[in-house]
C-alpha positions as CSV (number, residue, x, y, z in Angstrom):
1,X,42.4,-69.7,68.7
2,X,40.9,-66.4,68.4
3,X,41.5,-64.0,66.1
4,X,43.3,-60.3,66.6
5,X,40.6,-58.0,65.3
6,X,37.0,-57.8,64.0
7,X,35.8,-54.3,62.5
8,X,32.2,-53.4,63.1
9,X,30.7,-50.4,60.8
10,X,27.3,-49.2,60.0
11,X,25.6,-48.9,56.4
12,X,26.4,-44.8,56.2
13,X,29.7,-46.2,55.2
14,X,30.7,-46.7,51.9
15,X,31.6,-50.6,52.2
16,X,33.6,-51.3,49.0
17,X,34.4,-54.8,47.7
18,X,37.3,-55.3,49.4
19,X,36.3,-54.4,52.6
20,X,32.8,-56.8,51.8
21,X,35.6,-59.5,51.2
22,X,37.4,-59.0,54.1
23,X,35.8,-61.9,56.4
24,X,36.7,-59.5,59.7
25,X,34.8,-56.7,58.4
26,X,31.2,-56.5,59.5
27,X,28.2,-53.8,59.0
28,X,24.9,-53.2,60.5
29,X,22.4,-51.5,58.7
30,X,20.5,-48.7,59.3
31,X,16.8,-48.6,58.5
32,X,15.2,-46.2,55.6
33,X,11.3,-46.4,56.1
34,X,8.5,-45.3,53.7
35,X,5.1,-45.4,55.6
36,X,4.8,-49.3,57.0
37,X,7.5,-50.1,54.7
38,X,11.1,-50.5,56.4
39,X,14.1,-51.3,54.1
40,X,17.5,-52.3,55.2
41,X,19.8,-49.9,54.0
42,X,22.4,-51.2,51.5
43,X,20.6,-54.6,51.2
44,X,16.9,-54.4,50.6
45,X,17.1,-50.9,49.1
46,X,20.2,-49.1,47.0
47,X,20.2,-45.6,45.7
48,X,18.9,-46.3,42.7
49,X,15.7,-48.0,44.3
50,X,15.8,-44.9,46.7
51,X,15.6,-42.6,44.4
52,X,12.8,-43.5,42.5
53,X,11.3,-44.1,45.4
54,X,11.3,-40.8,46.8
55,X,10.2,-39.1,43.6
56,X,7.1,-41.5,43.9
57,X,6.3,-39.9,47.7
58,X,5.2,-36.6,48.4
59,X,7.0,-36.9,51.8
60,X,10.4,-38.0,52.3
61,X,10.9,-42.0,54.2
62,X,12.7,-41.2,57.4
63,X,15.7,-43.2,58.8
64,X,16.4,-45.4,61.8
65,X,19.4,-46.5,63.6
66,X,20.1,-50.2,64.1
67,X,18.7,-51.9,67.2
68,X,20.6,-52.4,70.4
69,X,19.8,-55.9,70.1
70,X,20.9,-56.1,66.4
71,X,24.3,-55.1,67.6
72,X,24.0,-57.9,70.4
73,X,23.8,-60.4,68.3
74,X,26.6,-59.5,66.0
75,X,29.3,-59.4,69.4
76,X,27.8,-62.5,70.9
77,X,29.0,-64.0,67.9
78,X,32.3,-62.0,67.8
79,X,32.9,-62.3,71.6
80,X,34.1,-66.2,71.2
81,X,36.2,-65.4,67.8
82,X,38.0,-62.1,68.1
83,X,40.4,-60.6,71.0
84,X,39.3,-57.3,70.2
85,X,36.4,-55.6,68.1
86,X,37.3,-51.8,66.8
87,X,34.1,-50.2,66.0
88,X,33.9,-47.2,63.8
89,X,30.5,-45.2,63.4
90,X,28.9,-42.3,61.6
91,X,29.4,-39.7,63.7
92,X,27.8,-39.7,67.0
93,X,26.5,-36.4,66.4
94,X,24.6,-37.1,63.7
95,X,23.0,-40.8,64.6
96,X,22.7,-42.5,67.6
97,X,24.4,-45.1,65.8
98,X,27.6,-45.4,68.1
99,X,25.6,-45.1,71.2
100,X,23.4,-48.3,70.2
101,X,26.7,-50.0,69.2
102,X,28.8,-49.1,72.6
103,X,25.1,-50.6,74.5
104,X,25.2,-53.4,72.8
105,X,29.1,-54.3,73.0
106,X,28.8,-53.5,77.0
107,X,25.9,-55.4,77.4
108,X,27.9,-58.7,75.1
109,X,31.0,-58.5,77.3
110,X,33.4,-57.8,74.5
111,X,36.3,-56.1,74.5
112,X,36.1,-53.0,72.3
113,X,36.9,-49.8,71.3
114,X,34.7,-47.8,70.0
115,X,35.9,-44.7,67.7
116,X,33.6,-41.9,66.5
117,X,34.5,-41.2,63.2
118,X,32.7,-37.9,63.0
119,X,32.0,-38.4,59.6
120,X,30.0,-40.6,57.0
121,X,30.4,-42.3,53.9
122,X,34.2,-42.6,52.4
123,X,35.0,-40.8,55.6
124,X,34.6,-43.7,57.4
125,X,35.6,-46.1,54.8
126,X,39.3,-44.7,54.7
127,X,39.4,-45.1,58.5
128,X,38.6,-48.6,58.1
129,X,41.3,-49.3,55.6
130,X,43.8,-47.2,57.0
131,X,42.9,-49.8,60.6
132,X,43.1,-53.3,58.6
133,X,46.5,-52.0,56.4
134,X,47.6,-50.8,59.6
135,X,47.1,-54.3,61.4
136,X,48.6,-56.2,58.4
137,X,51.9,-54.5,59.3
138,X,52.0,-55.5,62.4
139,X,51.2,-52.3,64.5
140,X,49.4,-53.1,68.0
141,X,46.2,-52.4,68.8
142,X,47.0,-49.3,70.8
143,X,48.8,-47.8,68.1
144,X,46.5,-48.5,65.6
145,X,43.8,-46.9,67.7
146,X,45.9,-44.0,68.3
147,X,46.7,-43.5,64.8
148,X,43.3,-43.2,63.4
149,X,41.7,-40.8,66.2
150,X,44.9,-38.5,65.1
151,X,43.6,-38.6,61.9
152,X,40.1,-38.1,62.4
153,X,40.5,-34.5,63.1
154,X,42.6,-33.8,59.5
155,X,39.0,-34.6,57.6
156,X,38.7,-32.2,54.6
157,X,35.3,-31.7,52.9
158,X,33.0,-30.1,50.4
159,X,29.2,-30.8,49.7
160,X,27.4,-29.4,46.7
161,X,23.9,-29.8,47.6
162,X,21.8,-31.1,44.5
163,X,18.4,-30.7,45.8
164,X,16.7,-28.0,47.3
165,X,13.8,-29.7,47.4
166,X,14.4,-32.4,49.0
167,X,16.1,-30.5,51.9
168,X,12.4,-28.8,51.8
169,X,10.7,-32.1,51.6
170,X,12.3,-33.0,54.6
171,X,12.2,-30.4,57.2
172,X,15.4,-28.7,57.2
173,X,15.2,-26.1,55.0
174,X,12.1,-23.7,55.6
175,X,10.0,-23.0,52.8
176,X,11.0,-19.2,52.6
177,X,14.2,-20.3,51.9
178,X,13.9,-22.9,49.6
179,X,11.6,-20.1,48.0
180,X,14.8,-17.7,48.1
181,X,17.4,-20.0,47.5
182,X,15.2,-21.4,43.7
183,X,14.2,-18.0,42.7
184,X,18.2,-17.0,43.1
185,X,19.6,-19.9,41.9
186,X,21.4,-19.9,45.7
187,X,23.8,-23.9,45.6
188,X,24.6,-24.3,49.4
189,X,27.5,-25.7,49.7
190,X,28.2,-27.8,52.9
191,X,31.0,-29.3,55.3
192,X,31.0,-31.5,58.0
193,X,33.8,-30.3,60.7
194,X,33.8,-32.1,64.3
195,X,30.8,-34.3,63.7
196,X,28.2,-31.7,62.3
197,X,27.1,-30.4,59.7
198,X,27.7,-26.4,58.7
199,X,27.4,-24.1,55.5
200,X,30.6,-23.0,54.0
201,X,29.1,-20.7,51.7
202,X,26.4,-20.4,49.5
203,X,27.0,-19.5,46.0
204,X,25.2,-18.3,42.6
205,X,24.5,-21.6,40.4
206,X,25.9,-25.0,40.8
207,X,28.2,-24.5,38.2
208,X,30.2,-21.2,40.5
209,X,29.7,-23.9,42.9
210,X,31.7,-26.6,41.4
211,X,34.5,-24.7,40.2
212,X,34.9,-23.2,44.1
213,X,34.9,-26.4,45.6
214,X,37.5,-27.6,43.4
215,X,39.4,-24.3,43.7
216,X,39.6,-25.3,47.4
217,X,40.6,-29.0,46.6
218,X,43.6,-27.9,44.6
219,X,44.9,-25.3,47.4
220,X,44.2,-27.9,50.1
221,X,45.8,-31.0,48.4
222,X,49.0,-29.2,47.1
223,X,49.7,-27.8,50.3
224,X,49.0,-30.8,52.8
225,X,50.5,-33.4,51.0
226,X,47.4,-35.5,50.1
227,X,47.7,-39.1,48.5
228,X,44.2,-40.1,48.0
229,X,40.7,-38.4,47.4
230,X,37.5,-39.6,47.2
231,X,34.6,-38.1,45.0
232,X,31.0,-38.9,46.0
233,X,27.4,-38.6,44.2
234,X,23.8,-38.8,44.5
235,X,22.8,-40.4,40.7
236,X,25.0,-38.1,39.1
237,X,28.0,-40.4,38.1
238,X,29.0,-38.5,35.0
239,X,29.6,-34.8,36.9
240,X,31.8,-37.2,39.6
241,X,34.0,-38.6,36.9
242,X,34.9,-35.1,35.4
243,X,35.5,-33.4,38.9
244,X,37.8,-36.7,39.5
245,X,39.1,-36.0,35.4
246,X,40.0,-32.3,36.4
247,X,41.8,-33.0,39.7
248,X,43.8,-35.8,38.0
249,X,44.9,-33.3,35.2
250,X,46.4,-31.2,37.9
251,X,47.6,-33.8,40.9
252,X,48.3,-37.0,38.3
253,X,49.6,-38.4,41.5
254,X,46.3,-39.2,43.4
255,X,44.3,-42.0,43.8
256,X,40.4,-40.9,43.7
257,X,37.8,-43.1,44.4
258,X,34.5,-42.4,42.8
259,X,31.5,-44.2,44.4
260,X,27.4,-43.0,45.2
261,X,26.6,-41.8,48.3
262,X,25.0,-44.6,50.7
263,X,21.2,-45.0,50.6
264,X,20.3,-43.2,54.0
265,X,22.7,-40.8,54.1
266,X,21.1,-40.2,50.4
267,X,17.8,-39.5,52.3
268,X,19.3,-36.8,53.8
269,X,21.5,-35.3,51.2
270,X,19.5,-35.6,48.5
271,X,19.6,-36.6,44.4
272,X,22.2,-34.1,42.6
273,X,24.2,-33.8,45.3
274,X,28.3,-34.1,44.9
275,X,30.8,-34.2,47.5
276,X,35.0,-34.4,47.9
277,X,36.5,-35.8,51.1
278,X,39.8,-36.3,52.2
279,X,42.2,-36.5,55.2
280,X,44.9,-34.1,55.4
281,X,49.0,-35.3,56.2
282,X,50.5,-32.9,57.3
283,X,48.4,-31.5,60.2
284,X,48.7,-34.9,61.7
């Protein structure tokens, strides 16, 4: 007898130990390369391994999505086990992550549904939990489904970029800027909003930084009812705790999850960087 329903993720989720636990979870891996060197994201390279790493380059390692055929042979397997797989990607603006994924599952003859999460990281990994919870009470497919692209859209979020450099390193900051931006002391601070990634404002030292951010977190969760929060880092686990500390002083309430951001999104984002994400209630 087959089973109801099989999640499928990729590695710019943050998988927590539950969710590794949960035998109807699965995740792919995207690929972090350094030369002729290719690492599987999340399991032959963590951020700690990444980060040394990438101080030991002059150039930044560049990342890979998953093969179509890597995908294949995950819903062959599921195909015979599951009456439905539910995948939920990184957005599809940002990797062609989902795109491989929907190739693979047409190609398998499985029946899916693929949702874009248009996010990464904790993003993701509250869609996933919101799904299973969701499924343990009994709700259909269809609703369950329905329920999480509603939500999708209600995605708050702040980034606090930690490193210049490595933006420069990699291409997406030009060197005028990053020339501007250190001689000013300029802290970018970012959102991602429909799949993409935009500046919210840039502001004078990370410290203005951090206390606008969270400025914008206690507006936002006091007025849209918000349960749960989750507080990401690249190697700076100390600066996450207090950010969770000082939110917790003023909404006691809230459950904050405090966890690294993935490896190859960490490619992207950079050491130092610190981000808040959560999904809204009331606009739903």
């Amino acid at each position: 007898m087959k089973k109801k329903i099989a999640w499928v993720t990729d590695s710019t989720a943050y998988i927590t130990e539950e969710l590794k636990n949960n035998p109807d979870v699965f995740m792919i891996p995207l690929s972090i390369i350094f030369g002729e060197r290719v690492y599987e994201d999340g399991m032959t390279i963590n951020e700690e391994t990444l980060y040394e790493k990438i101080r030991e380059y002059d150039v930044l390692p560049t990342t890979s999505q998953p093969s179509i055929g890597r995908f294949v042979e995950l819903y062959e397997r599921l195909r015979d086990q599951y009456e439905k797989v539910i995948m939920i990607h990184v957005s599809e603006q940002l990797s062609g992550t989902a795109s491989a994924s929907k190739q693979a599952a047409d190609l398998a003859g499985i029946d899916y549904v693929l949702i874009d999460s248009l996010s990464v990281s904790y993003g993701i990994t509250y869609l996933l939990e919101t799904g299973i919870l969701l499924h343990k009470q009994g709700n259909t497919v269809e609703d369950i489904v329905s329920y999480l692209k509603a939500t999708i859209p209600t995605l708050e979020n702040y980034i606090l970029v930690g490193s210049l450099s490595q933006l420069h390193k990699g291409g997406r900051m030009s060197s005028s800027q990053f020339l501007l931006g250190t001689l000013l002391n300029i802290k970018p601070i970012l959102q991602i909003q429909g799949g993409t990634i935009h500046v919210y404002d840039k502001v004078r030292s990370g410290k203005k930084a951090a206390k606008r951010i969270l400025e914008e977190c206690q507006h936002s969760i006091a007025a849209n009812g918000v349960e749960k929060v989750a507080v990401l880092h690249g190697n700076r686990r100390e600066d996450a705790e207090e950010w969770k500390n000082q939110l917790l002083t003023i909404f006691p309430y809230l459950t904050i999850d405090v966890a690294p951001i993935t490896s190859v999104v960490s490619v992207h984002a950079g050491e130092g960087t610190l981000a808040v994400l959560w999904y809204n209630r009331t606009a739903r």
